[in-house]
N, C-alpha and C positions, 0 to 999 in steps of 0.2 A: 569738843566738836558737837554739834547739835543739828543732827539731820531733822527736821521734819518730815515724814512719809506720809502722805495718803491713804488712808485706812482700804479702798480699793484696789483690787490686781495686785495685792502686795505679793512680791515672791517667797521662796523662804527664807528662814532665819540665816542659812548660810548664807545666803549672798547678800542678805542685809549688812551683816558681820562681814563682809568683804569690801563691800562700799563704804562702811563707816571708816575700813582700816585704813581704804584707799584716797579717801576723801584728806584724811588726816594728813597722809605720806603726800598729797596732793600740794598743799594748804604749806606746809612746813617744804617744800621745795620752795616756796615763793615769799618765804621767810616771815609766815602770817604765824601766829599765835594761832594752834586749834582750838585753845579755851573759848579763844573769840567769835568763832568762824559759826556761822550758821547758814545752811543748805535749805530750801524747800524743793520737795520730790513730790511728784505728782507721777499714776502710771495709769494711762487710758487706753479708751478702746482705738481700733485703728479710724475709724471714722471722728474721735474727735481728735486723734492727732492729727488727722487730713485737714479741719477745720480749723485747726490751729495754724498749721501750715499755711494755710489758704489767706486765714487773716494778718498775720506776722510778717510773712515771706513770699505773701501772692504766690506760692505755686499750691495748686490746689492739686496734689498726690500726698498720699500716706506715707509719712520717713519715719524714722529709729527713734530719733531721740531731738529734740528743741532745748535752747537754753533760752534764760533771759537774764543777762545780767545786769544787777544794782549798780552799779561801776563803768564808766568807760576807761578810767584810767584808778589802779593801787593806790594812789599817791594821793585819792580825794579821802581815804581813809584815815580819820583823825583821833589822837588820843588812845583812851580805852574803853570805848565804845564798843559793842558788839556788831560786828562784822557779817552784816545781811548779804553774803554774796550773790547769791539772784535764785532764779526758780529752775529747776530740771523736770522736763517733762519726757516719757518715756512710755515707749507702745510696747509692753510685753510681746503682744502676739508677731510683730514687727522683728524686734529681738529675733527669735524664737525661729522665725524663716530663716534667719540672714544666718545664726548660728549650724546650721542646717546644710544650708549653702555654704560657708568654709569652711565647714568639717568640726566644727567644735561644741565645746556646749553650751548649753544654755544661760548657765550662772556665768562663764567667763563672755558671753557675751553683753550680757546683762549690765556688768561690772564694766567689761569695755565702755560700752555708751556711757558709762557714768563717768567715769573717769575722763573720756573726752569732752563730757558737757563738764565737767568742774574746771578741766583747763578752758575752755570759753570763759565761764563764768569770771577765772583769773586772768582772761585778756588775751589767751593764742589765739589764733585764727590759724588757717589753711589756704588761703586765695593764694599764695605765694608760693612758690613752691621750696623755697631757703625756709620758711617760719611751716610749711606741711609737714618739711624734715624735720624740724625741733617738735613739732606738737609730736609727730608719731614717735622719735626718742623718748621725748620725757612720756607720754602712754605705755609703750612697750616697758620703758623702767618702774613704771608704779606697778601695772598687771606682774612682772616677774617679782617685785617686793612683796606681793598677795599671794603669790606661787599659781596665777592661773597664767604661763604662760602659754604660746600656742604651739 
């Protein structure tokens, strides 16, 4: 597995080491080779998550966490290629409130949004409310395989 991180806002080592675990456990639900898989992470301030938002998503408010995924469908994945699954972008400071506000901490929230942006990246959505219940099972099953549950 090969995350790319951002040399900016990086958090610490543990919860790097939680997201690489997670990423992994992620990647191998969806029956990908982690040798293959490659992540880019990016962590910004809230004002350029806003902007990002603003430009991607026309809503122009500050959220958690942005994916962008390489892929609209698994199945355009060919060979033994390495496997660019798209970009995570993620507002620490954003984090950080929200973990706050449900009672938990910071690294499991951290990891939360990550793990939720890797399932985009692999194709869940949430508009649905049948496919909200699967994304938030398989979330909850990776955060417990990390041991950050809530």
């Amino acid at each position: 597995m090969n995350i790319i991180f951002s040399d900016e806002r990086m958090p610490g080592e543990i919860v790097i080491e939680h997201m690489k675990e997670a990423a992994e456990l992620c990647v191998k639900e969806e029956n990908l080779d982690p040798d293959r898989v490659e992540i880019s992470v990016t962590f910004v301030s809230t004002e350029e998550i806003q902007e990002l938002n603003r430009i991607y998503r026309d809503k122009d408010q500050v959220t958690d966490v942005l994916s962008f995924p390489q892929y609209d469908d698994l199945n355009e994945i060919r060979g033994e290629e390495v496997i660019c699954l798209g970009d995570v972008v993620i507002c620490p400071e954003q984090a950080l409130l929200q973990a706050d506000e449900f009672g938990h901490s910071g690294e499991r929230e951290l990891v939360y949004l990550f793990v939720h942006s890797v399932f985009h990246l692999l194709g869940y959505d949430h508009m649905e409310e049948d496919d909200k219940t699967e994304m938030r099972e398989q979330e909850e099953k990776i955060m417990g395989q990390v041991g950050l549950i809530r």
